[in-house]
C-alpha positions in Angstrom: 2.0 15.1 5.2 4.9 17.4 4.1 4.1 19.8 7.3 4.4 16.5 9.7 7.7 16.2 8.3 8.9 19.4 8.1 7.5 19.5 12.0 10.1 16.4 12.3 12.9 17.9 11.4 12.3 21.4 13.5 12.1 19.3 16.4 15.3 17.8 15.4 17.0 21.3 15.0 15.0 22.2 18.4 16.8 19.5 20.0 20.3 20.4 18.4 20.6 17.5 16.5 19.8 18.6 13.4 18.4 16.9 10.2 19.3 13.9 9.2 22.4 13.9 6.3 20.4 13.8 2.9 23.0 12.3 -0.2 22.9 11.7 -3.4 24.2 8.3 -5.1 27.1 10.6 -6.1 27.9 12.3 -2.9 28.2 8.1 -1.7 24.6 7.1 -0.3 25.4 4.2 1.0 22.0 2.8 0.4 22.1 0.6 3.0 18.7 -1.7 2.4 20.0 -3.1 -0.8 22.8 -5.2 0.7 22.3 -7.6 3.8 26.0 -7.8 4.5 25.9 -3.5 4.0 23.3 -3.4 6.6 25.4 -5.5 9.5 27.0 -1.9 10.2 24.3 -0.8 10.9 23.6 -3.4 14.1 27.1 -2.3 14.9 26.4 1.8 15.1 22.6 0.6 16.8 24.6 -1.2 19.8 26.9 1.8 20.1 23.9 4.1 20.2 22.1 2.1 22.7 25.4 2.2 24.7 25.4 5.6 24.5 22.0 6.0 26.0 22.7 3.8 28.6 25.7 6.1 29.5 22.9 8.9 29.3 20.4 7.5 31.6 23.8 6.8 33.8 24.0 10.3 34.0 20.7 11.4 34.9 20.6 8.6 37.3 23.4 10.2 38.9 22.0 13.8 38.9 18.5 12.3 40.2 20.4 10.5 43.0 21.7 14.0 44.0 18.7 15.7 44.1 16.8 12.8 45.7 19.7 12.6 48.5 19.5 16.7 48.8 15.8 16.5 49.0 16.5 13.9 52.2 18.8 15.7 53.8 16.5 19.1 53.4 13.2 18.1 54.2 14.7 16.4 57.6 15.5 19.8 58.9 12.3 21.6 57.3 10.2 19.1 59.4 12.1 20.2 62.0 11.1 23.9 61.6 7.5 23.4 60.9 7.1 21.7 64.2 7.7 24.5 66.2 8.6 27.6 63.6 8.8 30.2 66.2 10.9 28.4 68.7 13.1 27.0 65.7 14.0 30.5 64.4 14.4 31.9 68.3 17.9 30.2 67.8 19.9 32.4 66.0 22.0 29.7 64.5 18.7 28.1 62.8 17.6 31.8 61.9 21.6 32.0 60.5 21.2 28.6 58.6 18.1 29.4 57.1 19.3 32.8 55.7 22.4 31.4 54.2 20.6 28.4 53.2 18.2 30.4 51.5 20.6 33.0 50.2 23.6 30.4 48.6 22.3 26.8 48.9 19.6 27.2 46.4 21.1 29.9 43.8 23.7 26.5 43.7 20.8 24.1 43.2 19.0 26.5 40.3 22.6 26.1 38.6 22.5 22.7 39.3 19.5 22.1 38.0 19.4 24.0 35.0 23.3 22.2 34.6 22.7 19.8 31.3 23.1 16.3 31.5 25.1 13.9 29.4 26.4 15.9 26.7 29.4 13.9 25.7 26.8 11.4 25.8 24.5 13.4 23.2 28.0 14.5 21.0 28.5 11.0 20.4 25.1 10.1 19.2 25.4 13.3 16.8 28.9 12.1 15.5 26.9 8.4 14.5 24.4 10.4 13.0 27.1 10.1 9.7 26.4 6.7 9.4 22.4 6.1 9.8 20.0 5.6 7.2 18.4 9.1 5.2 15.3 9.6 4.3 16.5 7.7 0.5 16.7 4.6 2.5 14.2 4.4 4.2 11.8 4.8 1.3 13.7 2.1 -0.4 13.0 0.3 2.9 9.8 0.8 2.1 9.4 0.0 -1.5 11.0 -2.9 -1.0 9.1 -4.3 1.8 5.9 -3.1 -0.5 7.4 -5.1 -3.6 7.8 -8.4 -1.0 4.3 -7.8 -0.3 2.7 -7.5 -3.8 5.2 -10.1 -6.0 4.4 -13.3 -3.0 0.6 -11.7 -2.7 1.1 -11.6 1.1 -1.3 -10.3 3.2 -0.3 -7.5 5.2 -2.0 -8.4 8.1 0.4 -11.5 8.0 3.4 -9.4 7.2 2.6 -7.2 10.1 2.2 -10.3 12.6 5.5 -11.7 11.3 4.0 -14.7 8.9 5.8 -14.7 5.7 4.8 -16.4 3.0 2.9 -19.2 5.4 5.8 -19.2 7.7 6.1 -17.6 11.6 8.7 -15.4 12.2 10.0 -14.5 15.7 9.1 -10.6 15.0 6.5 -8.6 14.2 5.5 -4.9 12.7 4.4 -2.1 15.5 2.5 0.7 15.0 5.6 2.9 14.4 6.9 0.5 11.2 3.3 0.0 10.0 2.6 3.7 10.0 5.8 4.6 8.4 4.9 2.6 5.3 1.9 3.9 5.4 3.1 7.9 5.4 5.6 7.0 2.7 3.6 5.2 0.3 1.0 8.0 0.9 3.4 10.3 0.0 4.5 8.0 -3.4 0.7 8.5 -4.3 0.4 4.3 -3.4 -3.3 5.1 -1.7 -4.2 1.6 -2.1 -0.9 0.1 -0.5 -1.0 2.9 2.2 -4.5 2.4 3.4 -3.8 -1.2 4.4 -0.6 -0.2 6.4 -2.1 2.5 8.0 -5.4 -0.2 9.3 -2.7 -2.2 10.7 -1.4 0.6 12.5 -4.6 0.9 14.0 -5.6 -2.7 14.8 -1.7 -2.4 17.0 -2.8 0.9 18.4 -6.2 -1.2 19.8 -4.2 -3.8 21.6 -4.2 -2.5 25.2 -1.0 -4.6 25.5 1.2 -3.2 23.4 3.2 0.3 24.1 5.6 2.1 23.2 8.2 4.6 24.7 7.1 8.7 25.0 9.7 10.1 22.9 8.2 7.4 19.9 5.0 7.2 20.6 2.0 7.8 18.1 -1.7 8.6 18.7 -4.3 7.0 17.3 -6.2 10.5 16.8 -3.0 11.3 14.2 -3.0 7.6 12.3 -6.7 7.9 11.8 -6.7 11.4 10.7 -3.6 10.4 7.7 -6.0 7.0 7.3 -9.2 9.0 6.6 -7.3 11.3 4.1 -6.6 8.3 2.5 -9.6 6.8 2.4 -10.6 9.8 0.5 -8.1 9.5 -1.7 -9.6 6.2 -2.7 -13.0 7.8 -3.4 -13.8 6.1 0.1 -15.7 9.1 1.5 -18.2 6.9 3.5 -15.5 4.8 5.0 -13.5 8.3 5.3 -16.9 9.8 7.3 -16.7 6.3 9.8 -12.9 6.8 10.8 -13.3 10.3 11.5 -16.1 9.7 13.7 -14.4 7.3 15.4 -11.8 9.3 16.2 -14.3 12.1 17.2 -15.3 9.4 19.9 -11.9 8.5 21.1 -9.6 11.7 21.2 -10.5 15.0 22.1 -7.1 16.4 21.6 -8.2 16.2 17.8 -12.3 17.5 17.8 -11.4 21.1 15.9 -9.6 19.4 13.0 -11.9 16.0 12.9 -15.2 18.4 13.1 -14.0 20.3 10.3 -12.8 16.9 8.5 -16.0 15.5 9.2 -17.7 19.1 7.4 -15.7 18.4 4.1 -16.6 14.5 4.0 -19.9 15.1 4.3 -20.1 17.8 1.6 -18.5 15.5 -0.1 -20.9 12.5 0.4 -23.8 15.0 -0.6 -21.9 16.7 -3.8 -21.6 13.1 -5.4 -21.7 9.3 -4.6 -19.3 7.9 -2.6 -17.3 5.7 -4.8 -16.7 1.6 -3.6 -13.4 0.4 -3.9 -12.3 -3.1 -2.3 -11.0 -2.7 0.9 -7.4 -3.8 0.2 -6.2 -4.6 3.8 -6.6 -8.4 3.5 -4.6 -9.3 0.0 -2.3 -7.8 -2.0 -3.7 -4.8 -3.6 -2.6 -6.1 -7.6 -4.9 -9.0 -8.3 -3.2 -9.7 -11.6 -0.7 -12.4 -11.1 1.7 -12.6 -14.3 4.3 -15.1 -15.2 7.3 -13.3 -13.5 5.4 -13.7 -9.9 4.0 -17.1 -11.0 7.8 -18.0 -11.5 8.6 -16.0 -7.8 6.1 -18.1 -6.2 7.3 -21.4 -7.7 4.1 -22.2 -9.8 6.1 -22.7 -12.9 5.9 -26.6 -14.0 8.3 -28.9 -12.5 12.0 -29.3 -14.8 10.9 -33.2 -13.9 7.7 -33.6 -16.1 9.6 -33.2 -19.1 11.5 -35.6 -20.5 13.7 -34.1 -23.3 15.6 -33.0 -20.0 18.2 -35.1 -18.0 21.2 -34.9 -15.4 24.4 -36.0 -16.5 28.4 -36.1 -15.5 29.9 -33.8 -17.8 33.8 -34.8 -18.7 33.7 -33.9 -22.5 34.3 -30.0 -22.0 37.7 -30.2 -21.4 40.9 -32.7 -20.8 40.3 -31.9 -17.1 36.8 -32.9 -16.9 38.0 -35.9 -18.1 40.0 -36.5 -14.5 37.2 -34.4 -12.9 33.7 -34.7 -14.3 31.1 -31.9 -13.0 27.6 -32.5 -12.2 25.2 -31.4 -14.7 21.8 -30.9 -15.2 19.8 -29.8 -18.7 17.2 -27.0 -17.5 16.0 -26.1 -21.1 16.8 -26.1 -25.3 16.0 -22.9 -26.3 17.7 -20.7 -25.0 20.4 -23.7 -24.0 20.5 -23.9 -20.4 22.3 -25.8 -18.2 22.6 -25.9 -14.1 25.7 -27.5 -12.4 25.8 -28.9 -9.1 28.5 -29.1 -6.2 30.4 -26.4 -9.0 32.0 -24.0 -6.3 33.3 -25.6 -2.6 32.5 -23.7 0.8 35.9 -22.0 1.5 35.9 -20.9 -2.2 32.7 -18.8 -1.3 33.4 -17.9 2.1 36.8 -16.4 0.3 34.4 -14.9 -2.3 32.5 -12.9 0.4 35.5 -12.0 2.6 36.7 -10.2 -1.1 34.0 -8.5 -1.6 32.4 -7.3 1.5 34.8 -4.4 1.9 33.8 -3.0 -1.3 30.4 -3.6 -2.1 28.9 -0.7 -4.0 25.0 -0.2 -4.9 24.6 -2.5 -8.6 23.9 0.1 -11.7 22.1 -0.4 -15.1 24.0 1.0 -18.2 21.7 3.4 -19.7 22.6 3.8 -23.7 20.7 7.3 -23.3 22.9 8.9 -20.4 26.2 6.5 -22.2 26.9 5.5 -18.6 25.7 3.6 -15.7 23.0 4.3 -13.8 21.3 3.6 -10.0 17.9 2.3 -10.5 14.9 1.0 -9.0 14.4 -2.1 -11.0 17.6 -3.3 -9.5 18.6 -3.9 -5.8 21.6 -5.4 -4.8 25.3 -4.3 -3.8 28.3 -5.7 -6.4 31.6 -6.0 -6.2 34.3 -6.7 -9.5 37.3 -8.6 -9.8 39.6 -8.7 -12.3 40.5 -12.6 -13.9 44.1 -12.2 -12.6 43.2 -10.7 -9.1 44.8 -13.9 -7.0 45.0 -17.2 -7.0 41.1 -18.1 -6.4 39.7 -15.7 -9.2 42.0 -17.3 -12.2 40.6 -20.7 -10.8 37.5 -19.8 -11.1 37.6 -18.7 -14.5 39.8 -21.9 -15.5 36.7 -23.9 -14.1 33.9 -21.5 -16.0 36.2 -22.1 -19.5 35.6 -25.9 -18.2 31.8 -25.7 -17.6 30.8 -23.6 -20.8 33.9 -24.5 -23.2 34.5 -21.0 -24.3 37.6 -18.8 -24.3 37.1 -15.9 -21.3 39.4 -13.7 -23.5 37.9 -10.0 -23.6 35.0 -11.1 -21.3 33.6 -8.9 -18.7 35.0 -9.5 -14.8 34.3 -11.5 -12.0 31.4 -9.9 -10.3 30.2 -11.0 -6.4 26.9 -9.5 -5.5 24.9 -9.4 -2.2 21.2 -8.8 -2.0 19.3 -6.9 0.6 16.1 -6.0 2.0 13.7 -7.3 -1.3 16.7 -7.4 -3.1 15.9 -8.0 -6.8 16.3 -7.6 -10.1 13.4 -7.1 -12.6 13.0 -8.8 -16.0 16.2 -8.0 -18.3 18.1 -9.5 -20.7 22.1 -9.8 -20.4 23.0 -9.0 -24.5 23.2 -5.5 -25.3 21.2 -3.9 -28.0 23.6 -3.9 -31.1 22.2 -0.7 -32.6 23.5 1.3 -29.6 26.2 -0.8 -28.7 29.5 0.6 -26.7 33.2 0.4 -28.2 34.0 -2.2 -25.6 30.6 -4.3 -27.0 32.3 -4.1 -30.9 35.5 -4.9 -30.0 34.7 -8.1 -27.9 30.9 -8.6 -29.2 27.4 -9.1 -27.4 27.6 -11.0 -24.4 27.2 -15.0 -26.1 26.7 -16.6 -22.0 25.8 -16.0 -18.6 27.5 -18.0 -15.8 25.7 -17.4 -12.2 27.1 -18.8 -9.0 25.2 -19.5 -6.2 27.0 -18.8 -3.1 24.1 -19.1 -0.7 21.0 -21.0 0.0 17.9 -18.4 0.0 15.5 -19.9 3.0 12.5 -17.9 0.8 12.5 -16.1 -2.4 15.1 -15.2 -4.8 14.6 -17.2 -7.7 16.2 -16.6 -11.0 13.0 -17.1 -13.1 12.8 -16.7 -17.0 8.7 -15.6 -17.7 9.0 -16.4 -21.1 9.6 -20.3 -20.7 8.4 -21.0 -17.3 11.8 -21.4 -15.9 12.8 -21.1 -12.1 16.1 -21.7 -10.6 16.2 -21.2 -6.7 19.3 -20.6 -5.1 21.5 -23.6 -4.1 24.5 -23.0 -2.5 27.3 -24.3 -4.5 25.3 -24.5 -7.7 25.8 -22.2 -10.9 23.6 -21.7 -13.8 24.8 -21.4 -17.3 22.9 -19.9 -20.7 23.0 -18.7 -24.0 22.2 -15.2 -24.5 22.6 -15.4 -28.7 21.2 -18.5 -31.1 23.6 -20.3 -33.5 23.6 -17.5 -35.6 24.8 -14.7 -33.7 21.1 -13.3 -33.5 20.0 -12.5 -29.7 17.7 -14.5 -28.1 14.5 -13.0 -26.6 13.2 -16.1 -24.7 16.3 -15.3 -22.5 14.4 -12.8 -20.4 15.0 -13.3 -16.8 14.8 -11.4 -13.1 16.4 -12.0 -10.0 12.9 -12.7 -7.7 12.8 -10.8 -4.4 14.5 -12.4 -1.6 12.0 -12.9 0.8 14.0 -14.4 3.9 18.0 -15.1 3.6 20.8 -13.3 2.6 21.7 -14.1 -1.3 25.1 -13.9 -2.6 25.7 -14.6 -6.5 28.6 -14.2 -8.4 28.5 -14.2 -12.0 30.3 -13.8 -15.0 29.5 -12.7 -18.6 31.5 -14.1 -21.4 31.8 -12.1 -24.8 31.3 -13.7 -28.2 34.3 -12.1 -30.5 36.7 -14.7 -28.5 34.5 -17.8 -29.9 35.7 -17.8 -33.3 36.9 -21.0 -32.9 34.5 -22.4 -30.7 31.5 -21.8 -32.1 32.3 -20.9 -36.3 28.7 -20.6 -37.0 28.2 -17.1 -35.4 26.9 -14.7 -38.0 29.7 -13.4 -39.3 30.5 -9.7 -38.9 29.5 -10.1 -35.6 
């Protein structure tokens, strides 16, 4: 695998484009899957590349046209000769043309021809080369696509013909895309996850239908050899022995390094059994289904069967609920949870989004061990912070959140707008911090006592806010914001307040959320634990 990639990149350097630019969160990856709004660039610098291969093809179209009209224009008088070669060269001004023709004319056509062709076409395809995914994002591509598949238990057959989650999509997976996840998760040690791509790679490459363009194109020969090494992988050496001589009976290109695959398999086969492992190409390859993906999938138990919880207009908050009452709805007692409707008006979001687009930045985790904020896996989404007094919009927002939780927002953390991307999530956390480790900022304006979370976007599948612990789910409503307690009545946190942003499956989700600090409550809620 590492030579097939390090055979990638000479042919890059071959070609005088070099290597794609490989950054690190520092040096400003831009990691472009973990936004959708991040990733609308990127149609942008595709339509400027295919406009620059247009304008190459141009070129060459030109050049042919040349040489097609020269080719004309010569072979008219070479017919000419052959018919009578003697009697044409008797003329002394053929015998002269074909000497000078022979002598200049061609010299210019070898310069012509060895002349390269579109290079300020091929320039500007290197100067985009800035702005295209690295290698980082398209594993993250990857993973992501990979958690989609395992947290809905999608079949990848299904994800590969474009059905998601029991719904047809206008676009499919070809050989190229399936292969690629199959490399990469090879690579990540994912044998399991792999082998399924890498089938589907194979069942496209089978379709006499489908094809794709020389310069992209992959063999068969090479997805079944990487298949059968991971087959083997699995313990698969039987399965590993079939593939092998299939591809023995299908491309000869490959019969040196297939024979002497085939020669280590079947040592292997006679050294030791050959190990069964389920074929994992029809359902997701983990068959344990726990309460975070039951919550994903929306299995939890409907918020209507119980009857402790109601809907209600709330104008008791604040003197101008009383003029304006909001829409609520009781989600759950412990923690207290509450979810308002109609909260946030469309030009209030589409504001929201024109804020923050410009500076969306990849979300971090504060690590207490590293004492600063981190990049992780576990989350996947681009933010964007605002301070309460940014303009006009931000201090009404925070007006309405002191309406819809009746706390003071003094010392509280900022406004921030987030946008999720390809599988965008974030896993199981909580939102208060842990005490014995906490930062100056967390003793000087306390834990973190709510949550408020906007929902600035429907999600047309996936990306639920879903709390495992009490068979909670909230899916996104646009307009809609969610509200809980992160501490009891005493001050004490409250673990039944884990949650995790679900992976969106289809849409793009935008949130924006705010954390409110305790310290500022004194008067509001007197019976934190004091010291606190």
């Amino acid at each position: 695998m590492k030579k097939r990639i390090l055979l990638f990149a000479v042919t890059l350097i071959a070609a005088g484009l070099g290597p794609l630019p490989v950054k690190s969160q520092d040096e400003g990856e831009q990691s472009h899957s973990t936004s959708v709004a991040g990733m609308v660039k990127l149609l942008e610098v595709e339509a400027q590349l295919i406009d620059a291969l247009k304008d190459y093809a141009g070129e060459l179209e030109k050049k042919l046209q040349a040489v097609r009209s020269g080719i004309a224009s010569m072979r008219q008088e070479s017919k000419r000769a052959q018919d009578s070669m003697e009697g044409y060269l008797s003329n002394p001004l053929n015998s002269f043309k074909l000497i000078r023709r022979m002598h200049r004319d061609w010299t210019l056509w070898q310069i012509f021809m060895d002349e390269p062709v579109g290079l300020t076409q091929v320039d500007s395809v290197q100067e985009l080369r800035e702005q295209m995914p690295t290698s980082t994002d398209l594993e993250e591509a990857v993973t992501a696509l990979d958690r989609i598949q395992t947290t809905y238990g999608l079949t990848m057959a299904d994800i590969s013909s474009g059905i998601l989650d029991g719904r047809q999509y206008n676009v499919s997976l070809s050989a190229l895309d399936t292969y690629a996840m199959g490399q990469i998760l090879f690579d990540e040690g994912n044998y399991a996850s792999a082998a399924g791509w890498l089938y589907q790679s194979l069942v496209w490459l089978e379709d006499k239908n489908n094809r794709l363009p020389a310069p992209v194109e992959v063999s068969k020969g090479e997805v079944q050899a990487v298949y059968a090494e991971t087959l083997l992988k699995l313990e698969r050496h039987a399965d590993a022995l079939t593939v092998v001589n299939i591809a023995l009976e299908g491309d000869k290109r490959n019969d040196i390094k297939m024979l002497l695959k085939k020669s280590e398999i079947e040592t292997l086969i006679r050294m030791g059994p050959n190990t069964i492992v389920k074929a994992p190409t029809l359902k997701s390859t983990s068959t344990r289904v726990g309460e975070y993906e039951r919550g994903c999938r929306g299995l939890f138990p409907s918020l209507s069967t119980n009857r402790k919880l109601h809907c209600l207009y709330n104008s008791s908050n604040s003197d101008f609920l009383r003029l304006a009452p909001l829409k609520m709805e009781l989600v759950g007692l412990d923690p207290y949870m509450v979810l308002y409707h109609d909260v946030i008006s469309a030009s209030e979001i589409s504001q929201l989004q024109e804020m923050a687009t410009p500076g969306l930045k990849r979300a971090t985790v504060y690590k207490s061990s590293a004492s600063k904020s981190v990049v992780v896996k576990t989350r996947t989404s681009k933010v964007a912070w605002f301070t309460d007094t940014f303009n006009e919009l931000t201090e009404r927002l925070n007006r309405r959140i002191s309406d819809m939780t009746n706390f003071e927002l003094l010392g509280s953390e900022m406004l921030q707008v987030m946008n999720y991307g390809l599988g965008g999530h974030y896993d199981k956390h909580y939102d208060f911090f842990n005490a014995s480790s906490a930062t100056n900022l967390t003793q000087m304006s306390g834990d973190r006592i709510a949550t408020v979370l906007f929902y600035l976007t429907d999600v047309e599948q996936g990306g639920a806010t879903v709390f495992p612990n009490i068979q909670r789910a909230v899916f996104p409503q646009r307009g809609s914001a969610i509200v809980w307690y992160n501490l009891l009545d005493d001050g004490e946190t409250n673990p039944q307040t884990l949650h995790a942003a679900c992976p969106v499956l289809v849409g793009s989700k935008w949130v924006c959320n705010k954390w409110i600090r305790e310290r500022a409550q004194l008067f509001k809620r007197p019976c934190l634990k004091r010291g606190k």
